[in-house]
N, C-alpha and C positions, 0 to 999 in steps of 0.2 A: 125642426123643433121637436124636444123629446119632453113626454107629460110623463111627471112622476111615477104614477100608479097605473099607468097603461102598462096591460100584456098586450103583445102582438101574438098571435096564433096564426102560425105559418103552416099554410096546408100544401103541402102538394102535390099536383095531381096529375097524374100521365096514364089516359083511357080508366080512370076508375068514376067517372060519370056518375054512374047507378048506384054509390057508397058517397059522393061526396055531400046530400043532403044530411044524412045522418051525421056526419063528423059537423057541418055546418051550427045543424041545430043543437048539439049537445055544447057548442061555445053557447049559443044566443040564449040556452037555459040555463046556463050557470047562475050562480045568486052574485057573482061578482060579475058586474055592467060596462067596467070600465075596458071594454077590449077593441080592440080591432082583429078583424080577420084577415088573412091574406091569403087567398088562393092562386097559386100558383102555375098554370096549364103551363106546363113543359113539353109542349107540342101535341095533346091528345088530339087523335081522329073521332072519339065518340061524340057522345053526349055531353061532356063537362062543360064547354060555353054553357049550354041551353039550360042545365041545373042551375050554374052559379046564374042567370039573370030571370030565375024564378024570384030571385032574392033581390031584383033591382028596387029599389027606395030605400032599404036597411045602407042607411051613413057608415055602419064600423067595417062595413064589406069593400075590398078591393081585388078586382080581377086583376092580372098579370098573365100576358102571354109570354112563351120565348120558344125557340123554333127548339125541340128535345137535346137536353144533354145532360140528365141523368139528373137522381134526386140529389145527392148532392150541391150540384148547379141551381136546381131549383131551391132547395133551402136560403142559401146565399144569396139570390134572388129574393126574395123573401124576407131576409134581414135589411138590404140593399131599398124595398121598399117597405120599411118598416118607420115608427115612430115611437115603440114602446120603448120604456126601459128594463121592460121583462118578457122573453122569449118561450114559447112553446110548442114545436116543431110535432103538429099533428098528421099526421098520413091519410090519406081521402076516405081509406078502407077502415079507419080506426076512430071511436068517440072516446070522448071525455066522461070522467066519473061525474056526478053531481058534490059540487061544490070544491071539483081540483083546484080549481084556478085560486079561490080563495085560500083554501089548505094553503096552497106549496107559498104563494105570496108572502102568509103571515108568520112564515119561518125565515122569509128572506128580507125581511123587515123587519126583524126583532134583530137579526144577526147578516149585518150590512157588508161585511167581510165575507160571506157567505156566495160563491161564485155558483152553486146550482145546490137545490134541494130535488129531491128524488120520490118517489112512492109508490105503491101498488098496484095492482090493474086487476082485470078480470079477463080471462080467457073464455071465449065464447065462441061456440060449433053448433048453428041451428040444425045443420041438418042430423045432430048426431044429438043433440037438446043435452048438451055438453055445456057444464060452466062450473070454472074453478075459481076461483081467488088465488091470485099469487102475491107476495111480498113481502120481503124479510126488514125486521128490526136492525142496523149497526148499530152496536152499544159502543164498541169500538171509536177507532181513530178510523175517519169515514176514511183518508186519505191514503192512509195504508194496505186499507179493503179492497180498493178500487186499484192500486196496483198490485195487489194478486190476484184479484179478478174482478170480472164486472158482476156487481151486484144489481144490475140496474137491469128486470128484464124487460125492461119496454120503453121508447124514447119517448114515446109522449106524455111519460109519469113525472119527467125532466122540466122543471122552470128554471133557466138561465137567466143571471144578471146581464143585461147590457152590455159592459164594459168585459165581459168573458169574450165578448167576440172584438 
């Protein structure tokens, strides 16, 4: 069964243990509630069980193990246990802006023909107390863009429709 307004946020994670609280909780603080999380252990030896069942009683949370075969695999996996109609494929080492999930949604619902919206991120180097802002405007024909190159510098700025996969 797929619920309209559900994002799935697909994390996954292979020995990034020690970053996946952070990518966790930047979904559960979003202003849009409607999500499920999917963590995806693609065979880590660390600590990633033990993070993800800090979180046991959180409903939108689902653990998945599978013995390692690259993130790729793990995405698919991922979509494979998912339920949304909208996708967002976050990396254990990487968070969410405040209020992404909402953003990217209400351009992909204003315009339903719309197979993914895209946006910004922020680059960040604690140990070097480094942070930029990256992200470009297309005023263009997005589709044009994108086959002369990628515009897109980060996949988690990416909400996919459903029906794209």
């Amino acid at each position: 069964m797929q619920f309209p307004n559900l994002i799935s946020v697909i994390i996954p994670c292979y020995n990034h243990g020690r970053y996946l609280s952070d990518a966790i909780d930047s979904v559960l603080s979003q202003n849009h509630k409607n999500v499920e999380i999917i963590v995806v252990d693609d065979g880590s030896t660390d600590c990633t069980r033990d993070v993800f069942n800090k979180y046991a009683g959180i409903n939108v949370l689902k653990y998945v193990y599978q013995n390692n075969q690259g993130l790729s695999a793990a995405r698919n996996t991922g979509i494979d246990n998912s339920t949304g109609n909208y996708f967002v494929f976050l990396d254990a080492d990487d968070w969410l802006l405040d209020n992404a999930l909402a953003t990217n949604l209400s351009f992909l619902q204003a315009n339903k023909l719309l197979a993914f919206v895209s946006g910004g991120h922020v680059i960040v180097n604690d140990r070097e107390n480094y942070k930029e802002e990256r992200g470009e405007v297309i005023a263009g024909d997005h589709y044009n863009e994108m086959l002369q190159r990628n515009y897109i510098g980060m996949h988690a700025t990416v909400m996919y429709q459903r029906w794209v996969f």
